[in-house]
N, C-alpha and C positions, 0 to 999 in steps of 0.2 A: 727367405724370411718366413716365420715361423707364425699363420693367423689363425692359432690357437686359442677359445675364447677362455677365461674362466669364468663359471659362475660364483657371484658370489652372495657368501650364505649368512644371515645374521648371527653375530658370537651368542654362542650356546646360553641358555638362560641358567646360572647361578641357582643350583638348587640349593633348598634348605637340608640343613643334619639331618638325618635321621633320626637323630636323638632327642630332637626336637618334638618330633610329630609320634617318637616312640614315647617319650612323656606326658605329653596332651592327652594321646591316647590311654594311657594308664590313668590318669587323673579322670578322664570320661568314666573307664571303667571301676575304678575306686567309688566314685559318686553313685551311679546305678546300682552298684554290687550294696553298698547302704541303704537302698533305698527299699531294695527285696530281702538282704542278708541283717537281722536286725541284731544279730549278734558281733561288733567287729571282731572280736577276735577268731570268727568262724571265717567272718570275708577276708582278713588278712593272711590266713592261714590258708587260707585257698588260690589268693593272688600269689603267694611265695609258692606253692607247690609250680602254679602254672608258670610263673619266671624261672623256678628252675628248670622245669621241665624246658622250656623254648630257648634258655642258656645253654643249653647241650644243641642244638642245632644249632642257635649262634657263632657258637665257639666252634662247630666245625667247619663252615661257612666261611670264619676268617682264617682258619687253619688252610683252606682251599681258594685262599688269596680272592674272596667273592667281593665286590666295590659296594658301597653305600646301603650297607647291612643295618637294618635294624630290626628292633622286636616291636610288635604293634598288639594291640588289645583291644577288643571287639568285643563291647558290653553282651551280657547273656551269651553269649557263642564261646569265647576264650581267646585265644590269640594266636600272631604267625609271627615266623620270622621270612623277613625280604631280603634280597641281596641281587646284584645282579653279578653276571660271568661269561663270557663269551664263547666259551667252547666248557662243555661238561660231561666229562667219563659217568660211565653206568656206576662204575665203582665210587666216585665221589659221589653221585649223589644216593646211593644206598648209603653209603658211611653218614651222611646229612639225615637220609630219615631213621638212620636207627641212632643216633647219638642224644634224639627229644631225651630216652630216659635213662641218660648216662646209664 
């Protein structure tokens, strides 16, 4: 007989999208960027430079099969992209930091 114990563990807690908390964050930084940028089409012209710029990490990120990827935005500072991956080559994550400016 076999008085092997298991522990056991509470079911993982349900995160939220990404996309979620990548939105929120954009709307934070749209609000602040108005608030110093009094021309919008200088702050909107600046948020699209910086989305594409972090769409090129993005997209390599999902290219390298990475889980619960998203882009985030950090009023005055600029923004990142997150993702996680459990085993990561030198070569993918080079390809990750140079893909920012396509």
């Amino acid at each position: 007989m076999d008085n092997t114990v298991l522990a056991k563990f509470p079911a993982p807690e349900k995160k939220s999208s990404p996309w979620i908390s990548s939105l929120m964050s954009l709307l934070a930084y749209l609000l602040v960027a108005s608030l110093f940028i009094r021309d919008s089409k200088v702050a909107l012209i600046l948020i699209f430079i910086l989305l594409l710029h972090e769409l090129g990490h993005y997209l390599a990120m999902r290219h390298f099969r990475y889980h619960e990827t998203g882009i985030f935005f950090i009023p005055l500072l600029g923004a990142f992209v997150s993702g996680s991956k459990r085993t990561i080559s030198q070569q993918e994550s080079a390809t990750i930091i140079l893909a920012g400016p396509l």
